[in-house]
C-alpha positions as CSV (number, residue, x, y, z in Angstrom):
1,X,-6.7,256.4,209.2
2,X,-10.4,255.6,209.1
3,X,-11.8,254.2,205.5
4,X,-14.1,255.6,203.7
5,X,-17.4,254.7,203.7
6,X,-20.8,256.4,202.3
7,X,-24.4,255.5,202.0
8,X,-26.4,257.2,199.5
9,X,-29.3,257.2,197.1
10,X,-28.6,256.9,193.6
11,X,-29.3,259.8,191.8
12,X,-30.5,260.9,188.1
13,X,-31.6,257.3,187.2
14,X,-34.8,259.0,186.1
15,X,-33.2,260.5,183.4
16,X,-31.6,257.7,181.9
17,X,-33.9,255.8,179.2
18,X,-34.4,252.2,179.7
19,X,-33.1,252.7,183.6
20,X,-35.7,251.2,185.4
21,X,-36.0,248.1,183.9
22,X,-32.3,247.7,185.0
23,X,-32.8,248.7,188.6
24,X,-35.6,245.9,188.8
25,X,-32.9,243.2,188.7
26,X,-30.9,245.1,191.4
27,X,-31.6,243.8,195.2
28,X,-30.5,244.3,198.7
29,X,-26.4,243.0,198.5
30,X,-26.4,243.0,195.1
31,X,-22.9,244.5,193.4
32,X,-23.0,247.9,191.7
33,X,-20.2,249.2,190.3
34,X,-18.9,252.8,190.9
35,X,-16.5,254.5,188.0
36,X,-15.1,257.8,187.8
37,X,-16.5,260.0,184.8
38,X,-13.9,262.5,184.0
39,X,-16.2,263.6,180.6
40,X,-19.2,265.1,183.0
41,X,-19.7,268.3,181.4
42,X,-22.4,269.1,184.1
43,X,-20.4,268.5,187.1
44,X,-16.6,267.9,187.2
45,X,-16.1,265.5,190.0
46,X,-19.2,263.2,188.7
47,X,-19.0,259.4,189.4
48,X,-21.2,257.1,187.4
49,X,-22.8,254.0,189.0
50,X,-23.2,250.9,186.9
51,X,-25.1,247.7,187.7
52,X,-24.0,245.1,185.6
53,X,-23.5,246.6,182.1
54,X,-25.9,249.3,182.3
55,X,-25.4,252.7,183.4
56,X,-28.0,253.1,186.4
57,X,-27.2,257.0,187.8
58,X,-24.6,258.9,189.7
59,X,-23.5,259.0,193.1
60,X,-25.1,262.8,193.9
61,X,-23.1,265.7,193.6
62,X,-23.2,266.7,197.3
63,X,-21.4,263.8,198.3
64,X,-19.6,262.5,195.2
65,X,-16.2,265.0,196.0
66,X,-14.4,262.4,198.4
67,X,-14.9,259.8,196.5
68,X,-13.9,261.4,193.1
69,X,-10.7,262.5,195.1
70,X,-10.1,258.9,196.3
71,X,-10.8,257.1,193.0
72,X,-8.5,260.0,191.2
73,X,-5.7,258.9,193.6
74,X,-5.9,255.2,192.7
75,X,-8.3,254.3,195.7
76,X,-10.5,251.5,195.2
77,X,-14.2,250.6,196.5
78,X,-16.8,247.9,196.8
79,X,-20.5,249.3,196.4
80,X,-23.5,247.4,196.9
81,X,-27.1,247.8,196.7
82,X,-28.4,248.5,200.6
83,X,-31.7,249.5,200.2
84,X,-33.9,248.0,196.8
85,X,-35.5,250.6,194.8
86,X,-39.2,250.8,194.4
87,X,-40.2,250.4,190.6
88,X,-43.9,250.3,188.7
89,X,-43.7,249.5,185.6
90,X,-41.4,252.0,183.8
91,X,-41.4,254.3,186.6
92,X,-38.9,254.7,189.1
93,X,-40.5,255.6,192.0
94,X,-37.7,255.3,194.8
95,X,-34.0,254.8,193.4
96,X,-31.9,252.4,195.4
97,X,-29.5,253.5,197.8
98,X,-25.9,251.7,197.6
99,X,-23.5,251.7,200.4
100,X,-19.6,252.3,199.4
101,X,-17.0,250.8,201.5
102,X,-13.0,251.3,200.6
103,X,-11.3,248.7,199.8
């Protein structure tokens, strides 16, 4: 059976105060960590995205199903920062995209 694998852009970073100052200290390989977040009122099969202690964004909703199912199951995953994001000052102008791999 074939692992699962998905690269994405992190999404609704803008929306999170104090968020870009914590995606400037994220680069290209960097470890990001991905955690189910069964409390989403807004979507039920929501996965948060951490990078180090700070909340960062979400893995988006279009692709987040397979990965909520395989985290719900007990499934685990390495994520890492693939592509840096692109940050002036307190604006986040491109949000990084990670790439998760199954463990």
């Amino acid at each position: 059976m074939q692992k699962f694998r998905l690269e994405t852009t992190i999404a609704g970073s803008r929306f999170i105060s104090g968020c870009a100052a914590a995606l400037s200290r994220l680069n290209k390989g960097d470890e990001v960590r991905v955690i189910r977040d069964h409390h989403n009122r807004h979507d039920d099969k929501a996965v948060a995205v951490y990078g180090g202690i700070f909340h960062i964004g979400y893995v988006p909703r279009a692709v987040n199903g397979p990965l909520a199912d395989l985290l719900d199951g007990g499934g685990s995953v390495r994520a890492t920062v693939s592509v840096d994001p692109i940050i002036y000052g307190d604006s986040i102008k491109s949000p990084p995209k990670i790439l998760i791999e199954e463990d």
